[in-house]
C-alpha positions in Angstrom: 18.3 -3.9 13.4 17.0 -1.4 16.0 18.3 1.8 13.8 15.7 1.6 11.1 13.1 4.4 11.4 9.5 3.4 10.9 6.6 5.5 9.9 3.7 5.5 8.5 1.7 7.2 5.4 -1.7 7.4 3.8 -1.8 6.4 0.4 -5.3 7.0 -2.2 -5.4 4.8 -5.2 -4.5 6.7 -8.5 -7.5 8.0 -10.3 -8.5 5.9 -13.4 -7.5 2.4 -11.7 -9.6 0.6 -10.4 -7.8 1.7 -7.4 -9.6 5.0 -7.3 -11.0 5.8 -3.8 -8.8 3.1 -2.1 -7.4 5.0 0.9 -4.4 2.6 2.7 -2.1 3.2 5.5 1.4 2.7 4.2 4.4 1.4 6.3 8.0 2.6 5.5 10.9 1.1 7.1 14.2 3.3 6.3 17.3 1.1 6.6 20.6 2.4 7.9 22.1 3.3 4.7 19.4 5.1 3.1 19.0 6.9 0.9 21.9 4.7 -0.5 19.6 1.7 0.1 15.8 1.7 -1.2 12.8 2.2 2.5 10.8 -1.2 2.4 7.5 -0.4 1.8 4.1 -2.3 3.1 0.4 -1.8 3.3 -1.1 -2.1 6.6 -4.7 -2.4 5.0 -5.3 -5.2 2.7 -5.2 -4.8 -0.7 -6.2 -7.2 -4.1 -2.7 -6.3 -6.2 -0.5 -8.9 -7.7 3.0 -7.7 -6.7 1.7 -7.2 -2.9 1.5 -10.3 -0.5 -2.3 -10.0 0.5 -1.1 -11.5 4.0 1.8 -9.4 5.2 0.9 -6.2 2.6 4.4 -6.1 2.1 5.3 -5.1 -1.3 7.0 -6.2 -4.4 9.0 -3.3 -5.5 11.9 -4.7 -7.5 11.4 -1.4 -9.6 12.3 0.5 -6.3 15.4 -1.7 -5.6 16.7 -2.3 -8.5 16.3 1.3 -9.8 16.7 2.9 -6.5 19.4 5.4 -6.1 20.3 8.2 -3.7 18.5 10.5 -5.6 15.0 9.6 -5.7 13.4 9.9 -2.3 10.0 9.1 -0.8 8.0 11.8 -3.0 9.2 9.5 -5.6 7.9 6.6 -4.1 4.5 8.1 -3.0 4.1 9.9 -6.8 5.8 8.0 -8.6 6.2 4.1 -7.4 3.5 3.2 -5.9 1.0 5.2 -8.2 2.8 3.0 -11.2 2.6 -0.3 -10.0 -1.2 -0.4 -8.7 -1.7 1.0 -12.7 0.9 -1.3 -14.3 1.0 -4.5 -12.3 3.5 -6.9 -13.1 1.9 -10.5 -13.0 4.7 -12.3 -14.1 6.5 -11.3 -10.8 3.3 -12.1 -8.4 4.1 -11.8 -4.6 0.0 -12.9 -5.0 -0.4 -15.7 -7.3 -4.3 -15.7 -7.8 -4.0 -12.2 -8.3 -1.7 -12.2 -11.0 -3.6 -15.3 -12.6 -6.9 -13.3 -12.4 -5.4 -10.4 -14.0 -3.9 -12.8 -17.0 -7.2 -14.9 -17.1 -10.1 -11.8 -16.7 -8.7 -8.7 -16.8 -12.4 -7.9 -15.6 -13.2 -10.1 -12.9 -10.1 -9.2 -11.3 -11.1 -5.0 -11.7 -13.6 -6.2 -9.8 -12.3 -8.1 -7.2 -9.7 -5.2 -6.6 -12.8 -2.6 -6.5 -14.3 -5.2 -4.1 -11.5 -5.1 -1.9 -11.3 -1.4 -1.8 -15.1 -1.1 -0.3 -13.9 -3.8 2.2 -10.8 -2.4 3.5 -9.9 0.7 2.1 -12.2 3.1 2.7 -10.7 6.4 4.1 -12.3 5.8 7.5 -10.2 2.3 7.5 -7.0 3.6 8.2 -7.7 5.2 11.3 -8.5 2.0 12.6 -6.0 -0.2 10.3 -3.2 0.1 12.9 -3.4 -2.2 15.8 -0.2 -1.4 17.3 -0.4 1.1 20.2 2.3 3.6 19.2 2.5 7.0 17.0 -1.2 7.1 16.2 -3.0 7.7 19.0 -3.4 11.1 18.9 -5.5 11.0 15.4 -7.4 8.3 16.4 -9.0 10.2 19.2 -9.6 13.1 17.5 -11.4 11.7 14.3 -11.5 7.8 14.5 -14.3 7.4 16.6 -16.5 10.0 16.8 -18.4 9.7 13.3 -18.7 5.5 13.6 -22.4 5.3 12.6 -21.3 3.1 10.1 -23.1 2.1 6.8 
């Protein structure tokens, strides 16, 4: 279980969502057998998406393991992937039920919710602070995390 390797990544919304201006810190988790096996992916900052479990941020990327193969690698996922599904959610495969009903129901009450839930947590001075454990961010944090907090 130990082997995995763990890092993280910042992630912005893809322009012409209503993702646009989200900035999230992205967990990726490489197994053992990668690139033969597909990295699990999660966000560390919340985000309103049907096919990502608002609790754990961990993702619903059947498109990633079930299409993954030993030639794509995390460019694709960062490009490609994730860019795709917060543009094309799939609500009929919700890891977020009330999401994916919202989306189905009111395409634009649920725009807004999402937009609502990038001003709360994903602002690009979130993901300094998104990270409460105490290992390989440190350094940025102290250089940029604190020092413009005057807030809104």
């Amino acid at each position: 279980m130990m082997a995995c390797k763990e890092f993280y990544v910042e992630f912005h919304g893809p322009t012409d969502s209503p993702y646009q201006g989200g900035a999230w810190k992205i967990r990726v988790e490489l197994p053992d057998a990668y690139p033969y096996k597909s990295p699990s992916i999660g966000f560390i900052n919340k985000i309103y998406h049907p096919n990502v479990d608002e609790m754990s941020g961990s993702v619903c990327l059947d498109v990633i393991n079930q299409t993954w193969s030993p030639m794509f690698d995390l460019v694709n996922v960062f490009e490609v992937f994730l860019p795709q599904l917060l543009l094309y959610p799939n609500p009929s495969d919700p890891l977020n039920g009330e999401a994916a009903a919202l989306m189905m129901r009111d395409k634009a009450a649920y725009e807004q919710r999402v937009k609502e839930y990038c001003e709360k947590y994903a602002k690009p001075e979130d993901i300094g602070a998104a990270q409460e454990d105490d290992k390989s961010s440190e350094e940025e944090l102290s250089e940029d995390g604190y020092a413009s907090s005057d807030g809104d």
